[in-house]
C-alpha positions as CSV (number, residue, x, y, z in Angstrom):
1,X,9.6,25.0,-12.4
2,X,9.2,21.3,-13.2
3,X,6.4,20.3,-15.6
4,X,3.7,18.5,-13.8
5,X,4.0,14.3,-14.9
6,X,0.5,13.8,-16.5
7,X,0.2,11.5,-19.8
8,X,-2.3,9.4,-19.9
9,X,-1.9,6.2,-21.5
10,X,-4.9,6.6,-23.5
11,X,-3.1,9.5,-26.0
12,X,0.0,7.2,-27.2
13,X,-2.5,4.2,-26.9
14,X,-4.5,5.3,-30.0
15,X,-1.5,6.3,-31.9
16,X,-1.3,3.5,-35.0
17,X,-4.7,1.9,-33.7
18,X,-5.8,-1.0,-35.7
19,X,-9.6,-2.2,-36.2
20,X,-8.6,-5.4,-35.3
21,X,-7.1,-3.9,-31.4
22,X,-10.7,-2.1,-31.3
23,X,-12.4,-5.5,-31.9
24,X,-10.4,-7.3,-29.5
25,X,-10.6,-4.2,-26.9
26,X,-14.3,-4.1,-27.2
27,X,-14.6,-8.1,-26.6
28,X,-12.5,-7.6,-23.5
29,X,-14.5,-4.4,-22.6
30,X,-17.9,-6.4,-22.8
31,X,-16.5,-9.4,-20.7
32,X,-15.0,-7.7,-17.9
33,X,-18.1,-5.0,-17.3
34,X,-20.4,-8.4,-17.0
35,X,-17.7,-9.6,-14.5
36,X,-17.7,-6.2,-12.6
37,X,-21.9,-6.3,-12.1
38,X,-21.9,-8.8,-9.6
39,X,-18.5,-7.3,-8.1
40,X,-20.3,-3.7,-8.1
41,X,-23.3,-5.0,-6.7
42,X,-21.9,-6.8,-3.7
43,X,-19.4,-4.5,-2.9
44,X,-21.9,-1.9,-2.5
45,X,-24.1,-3.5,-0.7
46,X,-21.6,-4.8,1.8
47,X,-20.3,-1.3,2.1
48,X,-24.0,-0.1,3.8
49,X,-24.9,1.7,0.3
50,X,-27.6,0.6,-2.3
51,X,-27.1,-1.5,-5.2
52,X,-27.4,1.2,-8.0
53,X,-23.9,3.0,-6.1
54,X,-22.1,0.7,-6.2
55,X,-22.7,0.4,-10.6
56,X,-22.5,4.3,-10.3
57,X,-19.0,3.8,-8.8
58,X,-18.3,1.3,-11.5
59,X,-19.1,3.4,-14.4
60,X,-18.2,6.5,-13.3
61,X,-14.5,5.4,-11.6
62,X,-14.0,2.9,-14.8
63,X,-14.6,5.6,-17.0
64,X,-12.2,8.1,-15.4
65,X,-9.0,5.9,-14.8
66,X,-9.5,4.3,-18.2
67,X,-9.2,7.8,-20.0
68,X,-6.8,9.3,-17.4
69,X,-4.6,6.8,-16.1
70,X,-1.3,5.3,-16.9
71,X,-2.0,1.8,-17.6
72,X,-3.1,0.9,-20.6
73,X,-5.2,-1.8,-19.1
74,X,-6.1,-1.0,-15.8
75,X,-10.1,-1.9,-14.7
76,X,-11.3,0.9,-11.9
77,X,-13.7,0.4,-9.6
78,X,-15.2,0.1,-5.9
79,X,-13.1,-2.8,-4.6
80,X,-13.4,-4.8,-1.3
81,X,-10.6,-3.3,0.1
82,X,-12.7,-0.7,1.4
83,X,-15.3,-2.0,2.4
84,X,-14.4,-2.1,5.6
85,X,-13.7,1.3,6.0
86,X,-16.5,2.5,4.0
87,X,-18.8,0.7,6.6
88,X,-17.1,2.2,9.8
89,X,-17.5,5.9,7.9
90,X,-21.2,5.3,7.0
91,X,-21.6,4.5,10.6
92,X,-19.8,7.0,12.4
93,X,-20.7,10.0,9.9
94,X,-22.9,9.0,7.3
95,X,-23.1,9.4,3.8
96,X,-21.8,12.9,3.5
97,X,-19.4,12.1,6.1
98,X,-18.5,9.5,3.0
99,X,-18.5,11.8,0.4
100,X,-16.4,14.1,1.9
101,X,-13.6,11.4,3.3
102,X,-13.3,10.1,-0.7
103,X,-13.3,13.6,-1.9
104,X,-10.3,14.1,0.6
105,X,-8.4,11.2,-0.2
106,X,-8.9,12.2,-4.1
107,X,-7.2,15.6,-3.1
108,X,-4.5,13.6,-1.5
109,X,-4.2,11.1,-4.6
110,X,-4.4,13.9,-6.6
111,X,-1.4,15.6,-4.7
112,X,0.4,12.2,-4.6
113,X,0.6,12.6,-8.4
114,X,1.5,15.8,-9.0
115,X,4.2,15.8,-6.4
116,X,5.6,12.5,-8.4
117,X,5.6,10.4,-5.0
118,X,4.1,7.6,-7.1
119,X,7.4,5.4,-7.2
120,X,7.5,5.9,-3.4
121,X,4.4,4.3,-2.9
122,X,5.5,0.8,-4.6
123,X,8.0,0.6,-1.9
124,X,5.4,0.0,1.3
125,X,6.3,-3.4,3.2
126,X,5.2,-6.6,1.6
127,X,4.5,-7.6,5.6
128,X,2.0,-4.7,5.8
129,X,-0.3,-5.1,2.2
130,X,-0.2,-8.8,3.1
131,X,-1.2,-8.1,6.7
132,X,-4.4,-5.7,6.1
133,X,-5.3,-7.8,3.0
134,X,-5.6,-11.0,5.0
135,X,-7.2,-8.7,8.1
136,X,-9.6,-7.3,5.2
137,X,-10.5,-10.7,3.9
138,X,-11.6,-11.9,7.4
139,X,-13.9,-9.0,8.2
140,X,-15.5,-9.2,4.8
141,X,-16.3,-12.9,5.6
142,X,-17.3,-11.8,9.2
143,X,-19.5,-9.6,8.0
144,X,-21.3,-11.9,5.6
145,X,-22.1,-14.3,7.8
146,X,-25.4,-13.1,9.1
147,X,-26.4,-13.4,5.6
148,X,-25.0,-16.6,4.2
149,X,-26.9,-18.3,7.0
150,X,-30.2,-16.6,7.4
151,X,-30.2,-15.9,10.7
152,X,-32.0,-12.6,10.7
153,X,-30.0,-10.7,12.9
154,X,-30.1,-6.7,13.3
155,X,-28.2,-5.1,15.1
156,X,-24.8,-6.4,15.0
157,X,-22.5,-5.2,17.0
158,X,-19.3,-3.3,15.3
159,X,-16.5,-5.1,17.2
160,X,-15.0,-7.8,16.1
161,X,-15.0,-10.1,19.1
162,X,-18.6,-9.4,20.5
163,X,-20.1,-9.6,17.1
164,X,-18.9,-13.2,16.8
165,X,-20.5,-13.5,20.3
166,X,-23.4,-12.9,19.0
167,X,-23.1,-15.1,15.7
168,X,-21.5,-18.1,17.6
169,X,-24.5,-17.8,19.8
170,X,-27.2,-17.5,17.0
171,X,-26.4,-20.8,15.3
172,X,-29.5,-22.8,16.3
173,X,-31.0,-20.1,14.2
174,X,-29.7,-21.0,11.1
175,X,-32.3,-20.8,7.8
176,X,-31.5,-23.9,6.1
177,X,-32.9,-22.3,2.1
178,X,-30.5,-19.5,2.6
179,X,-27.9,-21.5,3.9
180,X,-28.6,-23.9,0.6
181,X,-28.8,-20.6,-1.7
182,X,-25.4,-19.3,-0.2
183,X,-23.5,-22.9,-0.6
184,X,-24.5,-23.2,-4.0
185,X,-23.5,-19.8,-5.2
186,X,-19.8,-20.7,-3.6
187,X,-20.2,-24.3,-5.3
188,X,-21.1,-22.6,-8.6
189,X,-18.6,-19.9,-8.7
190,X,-15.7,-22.6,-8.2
191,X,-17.2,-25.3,-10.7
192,X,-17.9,-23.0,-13.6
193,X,-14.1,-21.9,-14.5
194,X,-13.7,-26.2,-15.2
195,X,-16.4,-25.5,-17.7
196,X,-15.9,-21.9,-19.0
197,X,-13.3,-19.4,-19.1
198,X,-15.8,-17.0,-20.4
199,X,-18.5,-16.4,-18.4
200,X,-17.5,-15.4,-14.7
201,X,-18.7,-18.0,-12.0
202,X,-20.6,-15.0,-9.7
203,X,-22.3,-14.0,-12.7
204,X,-23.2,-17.4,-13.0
205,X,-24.4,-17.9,-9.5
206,X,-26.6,-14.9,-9.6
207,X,-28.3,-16.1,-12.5
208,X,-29.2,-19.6,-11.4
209,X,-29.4,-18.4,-8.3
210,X,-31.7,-15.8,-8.6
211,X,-33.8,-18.0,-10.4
212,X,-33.9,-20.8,-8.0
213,X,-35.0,-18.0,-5.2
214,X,-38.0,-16.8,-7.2
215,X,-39.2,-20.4,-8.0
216,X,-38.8,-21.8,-4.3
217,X,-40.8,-18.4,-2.9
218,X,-43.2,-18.4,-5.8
219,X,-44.2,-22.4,-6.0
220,X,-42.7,-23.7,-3.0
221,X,-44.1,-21.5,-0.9
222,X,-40.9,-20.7,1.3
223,X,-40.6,-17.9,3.3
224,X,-37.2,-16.0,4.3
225,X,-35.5,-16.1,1.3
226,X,-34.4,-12.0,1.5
227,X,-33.6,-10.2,-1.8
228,X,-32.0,-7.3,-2.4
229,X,-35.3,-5.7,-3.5
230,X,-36.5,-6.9,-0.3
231,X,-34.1,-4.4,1.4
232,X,-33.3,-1.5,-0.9
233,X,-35.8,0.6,-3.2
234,X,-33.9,-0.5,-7.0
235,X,-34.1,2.9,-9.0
236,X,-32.3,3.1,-12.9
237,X,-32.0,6.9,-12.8
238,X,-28.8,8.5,-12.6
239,X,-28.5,10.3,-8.8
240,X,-28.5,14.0,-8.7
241,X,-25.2,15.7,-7.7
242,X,-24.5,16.0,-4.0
243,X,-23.1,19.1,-2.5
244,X,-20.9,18.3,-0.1
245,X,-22.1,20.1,3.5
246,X,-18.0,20.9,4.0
247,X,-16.9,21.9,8.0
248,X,-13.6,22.2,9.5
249,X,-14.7,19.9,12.5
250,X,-15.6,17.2,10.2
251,X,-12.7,17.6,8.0
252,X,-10.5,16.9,10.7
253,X,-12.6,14.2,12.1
254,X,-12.1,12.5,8.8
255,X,-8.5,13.4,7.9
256,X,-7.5,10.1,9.0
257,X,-10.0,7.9,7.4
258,X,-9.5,10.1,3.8
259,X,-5.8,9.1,4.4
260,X,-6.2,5.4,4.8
261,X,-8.4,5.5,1.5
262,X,-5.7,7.4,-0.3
263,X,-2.8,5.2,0.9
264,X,-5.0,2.3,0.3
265,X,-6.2,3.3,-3.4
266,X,-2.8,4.3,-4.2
267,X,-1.2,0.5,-3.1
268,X,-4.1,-1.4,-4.8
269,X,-4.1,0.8,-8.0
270,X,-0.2,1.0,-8.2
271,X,-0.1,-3.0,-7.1
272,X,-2.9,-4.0,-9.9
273,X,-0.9,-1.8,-12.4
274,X,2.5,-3.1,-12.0
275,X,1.1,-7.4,-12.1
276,X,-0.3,-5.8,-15.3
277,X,2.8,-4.8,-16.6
278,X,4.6,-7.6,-16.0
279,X,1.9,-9.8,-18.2
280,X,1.5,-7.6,-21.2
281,X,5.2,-6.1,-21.4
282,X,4.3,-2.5,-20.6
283,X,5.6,0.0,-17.8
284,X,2.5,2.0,-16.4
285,X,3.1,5.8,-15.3
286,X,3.2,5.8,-11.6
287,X,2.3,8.9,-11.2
288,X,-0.5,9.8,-14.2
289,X,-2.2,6.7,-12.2
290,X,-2.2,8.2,-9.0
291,X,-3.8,11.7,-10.5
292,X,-5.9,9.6,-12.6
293,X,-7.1,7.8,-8.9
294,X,-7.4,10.9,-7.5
295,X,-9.8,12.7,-10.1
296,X,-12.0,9.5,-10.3
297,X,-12.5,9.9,-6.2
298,X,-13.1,13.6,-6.6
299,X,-16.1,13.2,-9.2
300,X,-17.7,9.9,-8.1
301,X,-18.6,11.2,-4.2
302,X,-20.5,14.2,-6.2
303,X,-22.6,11.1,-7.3
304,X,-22.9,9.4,-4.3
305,X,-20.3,6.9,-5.2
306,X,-17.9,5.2,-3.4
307,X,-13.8,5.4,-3.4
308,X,-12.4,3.8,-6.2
309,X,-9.2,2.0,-7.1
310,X,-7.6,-0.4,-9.3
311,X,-9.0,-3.5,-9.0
312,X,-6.7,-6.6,-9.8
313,X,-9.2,-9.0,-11.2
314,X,-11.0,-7.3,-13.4
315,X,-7.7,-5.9,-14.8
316,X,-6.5,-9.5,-14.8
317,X,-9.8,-10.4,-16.6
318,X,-9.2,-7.7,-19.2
319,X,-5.7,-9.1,-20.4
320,X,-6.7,-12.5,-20.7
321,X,-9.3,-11.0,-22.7
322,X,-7.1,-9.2,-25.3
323,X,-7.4,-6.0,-23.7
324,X,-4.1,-3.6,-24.7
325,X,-5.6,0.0,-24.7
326,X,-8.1,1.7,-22.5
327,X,-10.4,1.6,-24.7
328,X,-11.1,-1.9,-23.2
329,X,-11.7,-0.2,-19.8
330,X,-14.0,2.8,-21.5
331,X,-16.2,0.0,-22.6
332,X,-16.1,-1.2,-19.7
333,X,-18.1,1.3,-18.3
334,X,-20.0,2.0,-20.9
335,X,-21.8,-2.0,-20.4
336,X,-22.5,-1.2,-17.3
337,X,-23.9,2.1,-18.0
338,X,-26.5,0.2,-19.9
339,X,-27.0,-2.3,-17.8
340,X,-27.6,0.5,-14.5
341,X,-30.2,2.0,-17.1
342,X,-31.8,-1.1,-18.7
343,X,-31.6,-3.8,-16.7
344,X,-32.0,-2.5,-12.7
345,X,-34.6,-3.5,-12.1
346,X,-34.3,-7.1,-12.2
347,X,-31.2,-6.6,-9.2
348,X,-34.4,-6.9,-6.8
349,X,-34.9,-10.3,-7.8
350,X,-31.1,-11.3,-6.4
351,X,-31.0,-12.9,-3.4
352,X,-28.8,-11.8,-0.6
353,X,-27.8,-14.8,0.6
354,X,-26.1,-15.4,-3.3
355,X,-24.1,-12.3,-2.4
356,X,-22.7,-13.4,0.5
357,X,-21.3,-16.5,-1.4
358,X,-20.0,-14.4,-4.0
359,X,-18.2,-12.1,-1.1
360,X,-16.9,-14.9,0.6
361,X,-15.1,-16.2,-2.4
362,X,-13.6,-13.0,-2.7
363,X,-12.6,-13.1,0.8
364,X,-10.9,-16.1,0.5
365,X,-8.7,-15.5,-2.5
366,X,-8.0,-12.1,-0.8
367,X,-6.7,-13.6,2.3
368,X,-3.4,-14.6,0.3
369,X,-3.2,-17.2,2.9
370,X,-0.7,-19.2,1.2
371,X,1.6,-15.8,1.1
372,X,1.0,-15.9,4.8
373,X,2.0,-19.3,5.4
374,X,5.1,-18.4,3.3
375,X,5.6,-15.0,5.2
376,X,5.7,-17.2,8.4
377,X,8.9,-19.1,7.7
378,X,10.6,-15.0,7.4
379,X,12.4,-13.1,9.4
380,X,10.9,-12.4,12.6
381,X,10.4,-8.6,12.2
382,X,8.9,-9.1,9.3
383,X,6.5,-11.7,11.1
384,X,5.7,-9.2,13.4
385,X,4.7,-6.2,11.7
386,X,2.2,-8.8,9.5
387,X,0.8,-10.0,12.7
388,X,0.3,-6.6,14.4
389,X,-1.2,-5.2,11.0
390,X,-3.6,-8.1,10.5
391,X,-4.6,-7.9,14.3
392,X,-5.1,-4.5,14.6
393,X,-7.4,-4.5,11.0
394,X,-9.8,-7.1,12.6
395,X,-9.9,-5.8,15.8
396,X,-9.8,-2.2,15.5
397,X,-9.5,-0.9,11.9
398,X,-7.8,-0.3,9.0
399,X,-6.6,3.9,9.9
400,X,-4.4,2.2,13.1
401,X,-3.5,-0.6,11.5
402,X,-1.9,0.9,8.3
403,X,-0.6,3.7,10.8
404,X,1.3,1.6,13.4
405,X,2.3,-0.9,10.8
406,X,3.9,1.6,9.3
407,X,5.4,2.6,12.5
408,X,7.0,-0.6,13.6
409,X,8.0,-1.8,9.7
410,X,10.4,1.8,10.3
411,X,11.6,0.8,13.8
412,X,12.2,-2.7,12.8
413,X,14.1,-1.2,9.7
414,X,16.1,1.2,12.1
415,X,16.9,-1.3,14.2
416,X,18.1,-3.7,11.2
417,X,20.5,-0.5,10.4
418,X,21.7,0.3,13.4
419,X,22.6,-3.5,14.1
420,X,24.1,-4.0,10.1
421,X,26.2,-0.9,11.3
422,X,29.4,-1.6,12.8
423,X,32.0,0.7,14.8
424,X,35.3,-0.9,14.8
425,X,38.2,0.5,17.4
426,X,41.9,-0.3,16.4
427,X,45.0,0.1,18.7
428,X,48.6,-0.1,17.8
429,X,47.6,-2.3,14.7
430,X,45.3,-1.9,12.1
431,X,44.0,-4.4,9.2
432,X,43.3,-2.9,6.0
433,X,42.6,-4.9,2.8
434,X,41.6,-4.6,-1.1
435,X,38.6,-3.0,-0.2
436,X,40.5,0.5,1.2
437,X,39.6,3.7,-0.1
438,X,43.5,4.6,-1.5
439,X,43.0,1.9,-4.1
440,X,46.8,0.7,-3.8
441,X,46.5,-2.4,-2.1
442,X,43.7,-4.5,-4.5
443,X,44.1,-8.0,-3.9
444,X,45.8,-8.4,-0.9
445,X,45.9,-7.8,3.4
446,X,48.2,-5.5,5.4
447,X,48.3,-4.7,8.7
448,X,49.7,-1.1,9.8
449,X,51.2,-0.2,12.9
450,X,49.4,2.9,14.6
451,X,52.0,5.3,16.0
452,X,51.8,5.5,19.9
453,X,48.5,7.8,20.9
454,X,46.7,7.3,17.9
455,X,43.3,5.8,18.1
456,X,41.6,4.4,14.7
457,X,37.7,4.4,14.7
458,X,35.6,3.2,11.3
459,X,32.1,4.0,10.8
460,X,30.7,1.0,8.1
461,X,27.3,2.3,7.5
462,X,24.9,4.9,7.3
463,X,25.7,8.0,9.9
464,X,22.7,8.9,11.3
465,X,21.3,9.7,14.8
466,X,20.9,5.9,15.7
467,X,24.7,5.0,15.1
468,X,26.0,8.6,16.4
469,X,24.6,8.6,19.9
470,X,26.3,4.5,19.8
471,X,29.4,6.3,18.5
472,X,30.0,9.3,20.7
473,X,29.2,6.5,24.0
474,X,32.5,4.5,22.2
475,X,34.6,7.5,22.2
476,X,33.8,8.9,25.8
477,X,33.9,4.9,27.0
478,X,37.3,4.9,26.3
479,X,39.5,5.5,29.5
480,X,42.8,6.4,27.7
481,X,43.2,9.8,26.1
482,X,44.9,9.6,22.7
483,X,46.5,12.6,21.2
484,X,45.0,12.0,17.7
485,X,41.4,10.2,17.0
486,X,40.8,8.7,13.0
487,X,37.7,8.4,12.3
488,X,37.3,6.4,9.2
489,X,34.4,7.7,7.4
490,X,35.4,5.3,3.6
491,X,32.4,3.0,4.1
492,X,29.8,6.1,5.1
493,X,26.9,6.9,2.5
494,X,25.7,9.9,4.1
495,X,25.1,11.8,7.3
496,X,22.0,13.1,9.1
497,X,21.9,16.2,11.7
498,X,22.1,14.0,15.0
499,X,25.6,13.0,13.0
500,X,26.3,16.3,12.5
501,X,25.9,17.6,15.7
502,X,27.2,14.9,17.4
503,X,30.2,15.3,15.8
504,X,30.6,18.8,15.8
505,X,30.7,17.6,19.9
506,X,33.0,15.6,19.5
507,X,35.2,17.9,18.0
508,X,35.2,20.5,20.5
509,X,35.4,18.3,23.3
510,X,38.5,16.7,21.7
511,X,40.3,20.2,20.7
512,X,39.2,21.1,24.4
513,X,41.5,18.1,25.6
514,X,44.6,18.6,23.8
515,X,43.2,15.5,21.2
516,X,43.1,16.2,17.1
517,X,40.6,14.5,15.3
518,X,41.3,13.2,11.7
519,X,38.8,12.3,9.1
520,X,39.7,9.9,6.5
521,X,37.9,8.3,3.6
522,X,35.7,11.1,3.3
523,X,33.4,10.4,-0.1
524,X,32.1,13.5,-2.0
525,X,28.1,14.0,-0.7
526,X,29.8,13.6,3.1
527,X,32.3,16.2,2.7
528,X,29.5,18.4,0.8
529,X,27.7,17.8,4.2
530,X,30.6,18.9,6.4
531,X,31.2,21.9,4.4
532,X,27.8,22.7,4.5
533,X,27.1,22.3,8.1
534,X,30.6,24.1,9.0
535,X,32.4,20.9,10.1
536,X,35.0,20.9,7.6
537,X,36.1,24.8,8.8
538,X,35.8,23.6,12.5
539,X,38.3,21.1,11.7
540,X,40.1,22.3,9.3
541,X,41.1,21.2,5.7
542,X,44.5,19.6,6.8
543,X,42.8,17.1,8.4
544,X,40.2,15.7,6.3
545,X,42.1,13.2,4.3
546,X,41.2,11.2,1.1
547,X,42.7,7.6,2.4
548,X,44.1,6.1,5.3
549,X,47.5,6.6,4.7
550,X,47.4,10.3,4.7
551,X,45.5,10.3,7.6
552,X,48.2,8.2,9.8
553,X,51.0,10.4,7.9
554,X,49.0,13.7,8.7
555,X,48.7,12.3,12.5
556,X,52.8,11.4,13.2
557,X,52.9,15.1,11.6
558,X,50.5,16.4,14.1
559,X,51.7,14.5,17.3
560,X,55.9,15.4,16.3
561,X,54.7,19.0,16.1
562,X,53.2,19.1,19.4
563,X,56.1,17.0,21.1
564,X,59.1,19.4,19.8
């Protein structure tokens, strides 16, 4: 039984631990939990929960990956990836329709892990992460825009296209303080990083922000201006476990969303991780990461939390920091545990509108749209599958779109196969060159005569059930009847059971007609295949041969023997 592949970071981390890396780790830790405040805040609030769950998720998820996963530097958190999908749950189901989605994609993280598909998970299309990224990017935006400026509307409808309807429509409406409040927080979090590299811009913008709000309601009189406390009761208590209300009907309802938040946490998480690693020089553990994800979304739900992942900037944030241990990420969580307990209540005071801003700066460097604009000079395929994925995020959501990306990424890839795969047919000559499998003629081109009724086929690719059914319509297209068939198999990695079974066919049919079918070039793994699958019996050992020139020898044998 193999041993399960769980090490977190963390244990060989402390391991000749300096005062001087706990300095510098608790300097990062400090900076990066007042970067993830405003993150947490908006997040949350953007995903349909309170401000308070979306610190909770912060702490709570920070905590856990930072102790259990296998970067050394990885920040964890709610991220706006899934926001989106958090919003569409909330709606459909609720919040313990939520909590029980994120505790099923922990589950599945969880399994991820321990089944070690971590590795597998790095190799999703590039056209699909950059085609729900960008889709991601434009809902967040979309769904800000209500707030940014003031318009006041309830409501909303979910679909993309009717809710800009309604927002196109509603522009005479426009509050022009909250539009000012908005614009300034954008203008603020881009001008502060030409000042500072210290402080984070959103942090920034809430601040002045915040206190701009208060002044123009409290002196100015203005009205409008919505706060957060405006809209949600602030509390600083830590929330009471949740018991799940668990039912097969739900379950299976929300299979497919706990999936796409799985799938999801383990690209960002595994994504985040590996930019790390290129930075600081380390190699993360693929698959501690993905348990480590998948514990953190088991606990935080019992909290009320939301899923949680790795998120890119603040891990970003925490290198350029100093950060090179967890310990950077524990104390992470542990500033904004104090903050959630000693500073709540002056989140009422934020005003929405400063939120938005500091959303729709993160939906704008999520879009990636100059990794779009590069992706559309690519191969067409690949422009496809990032246009169907994007589409299909912002018009329907993020389950499909992962789903049938997926889908056409591996028909696209079939078809890339099948056409890469070539079936060559030689009569009376045939060209062979350095490259042949008998290793005697490196460095330079023959050409061999075929004896009379002996028909050459080569295979030069993968055979599977694409190139097979292609294959057997060659062989029965062909109007002559040859007394020996070579199939060439030198250039063949491996063989699936449409192969297998096609050939087995093949083989009967031919015997049935008086025609012997030779194998040549067969490597290793194939013939372990054929043996395995009874083809090599069926055939018989005489007629597998190692190279090309045993198999035309072995055929002259054949076709004397059946003319004496």
């Amino acid at each position: 039984m193999q041993r399960l592949n769980f090490r977190p970071m963390l244990i060989d981390s402390l391991k000749g631990y300096t005062r001087q890396g706990l300095t510098r780790d608790l300097l990062a830790g400090l900076i990066v939990g007042i970067v993830a405040l405003p993150m947490a805040i908006a997040f949350a609030i953007a995903s349909g929960v309170s401000p308070e769950v979306g610190l909770i998720t912060a702490v709570l998820g920070g905590l856990i990956v930072s102790a259990l996963g296998g970067s050394s530097v990885q920040i964890g958190g709610p991220t706006g990836a899934f926001i989106i999908i958090v919003l569409g749950i909330i709606g459909e189901y609720g919040q313990g329709g939520l909590l029980i989605a994120t505790l099923m994609a922990g589950i599945l993280l969880l399994l991820m892990g321990a089944l070690k598909l971590g590795s597998l998970i790095k190799f999703i299309p590039y056209p699909i992460i950059l085609g729900f990224t960008a889709g991601i990017a434009v809902t967040i935006f979309t769904t800000q825009v209500n707030d940014l400026l003031g318009l006041g509307l309830t409501g909303l409808p979910k679909e993309f296209v009717p809710k800009w309807g309604v927002l196109l429509s509603s522009l005479g409406s426009v509050h022009l303080p909250t539009l000012a409040i908005g614009l300034g927080s954008i203008l603020l979090i881009q001008l502060t990083p030409r000042l500072t590299k210290v402080v984070p811009g959103s942090l920034v913008a809430i601040i002045v922000m915040t206190i701009v709000c208060y002044l123009l309601k409290e002196y100015a009189g203005v009205t409008g201006l919505d706060t957060i406390g405006d809209r949600y009761t602030i509390s600083s208590k830590i929330p009471d476990l949740v018991v799940p209300e668990l039912s097969w009907a739900t379950m299976q309802h929300l299979i497919g969303p706990a999936f796409t938040i799985a799938l999801l946490g383990a690209i960002e998480s595994l994504l985040s991780a590996s930019v790390a690693d290129g930075v600081i020089g380390e190699r993360h553990r693929s698959n501690t990461e993905l348990m480590a994800q998948g514990v953190a979304n088991i606990i935080v739900p019992f909290f009320g939390g939301i899923p949680v992942t790795g998120a890119i900037a603040r891990t970003m944030t925490n290198i350029n920091n100093g950060a090179r241990t967890p310990i950077a990420g524990i104390t992470h969580a542990l500033v904004l545990l104090l903050i959630f307990l000693f500073l709540m209540p002056l989140m009422a005071y934020i005003p929405m509108a400063c939120l938005s801003g500091v959303l729709v700066v993160i939906s704008y460097n999520m879009s990636g749209w100059r990794s779009v604009r590069a992706s559309l000079r690519g191969p067409k395929s690949d422009i496809a599958v990032l246009a169907v994925t994007f589409f299909l995020t912002v018009l329907f959501d993020l389950t499909i779109a992962i789903e049938l990306g997926l889908l056409l990424s591996m028909l696209l890839f079939m078809r890339r196969i099948i056409e890469s795969t070539r079936i060559v047919v030689s009569r009376d000559k045939l060209h062979v060159h350095s490259s042949e499998d008998d290793g005697q003629l490196a460095g330079r081109e023959e050409a061999l005569d075929l004896p009379k009724g002996v028909e050459v086929y080569e295979i030069e690719g993968p055979f599977f059930f694409g190139i097979a059914n292609r294959f057997e319509e060659i062989v029965l297209a062909t109007k002559a009847r040859p007394k020996v068939r070579i199939l060439r198999m030198r250039q063949v990695p491996f063989m699936d059971s449409t192969a297998v079974r096609n050939l087995r066919i093949l083989i009967e049919t031919s015997q049935a007609e008086g025609i012997q079918l030779v194998l040549s070039g067969v490597r290793p793994s194939v013939h372990e295949t054929l043996r395995a699958t009874g083809i090599a019996d069926l055939i018989g050992d005489t007629y597998i041969c190692p190279n090309i020139h045993e198999a035309l020898t072995t055929a002259s044998q054949y076709i004397a023997q059946i003319s004496e």
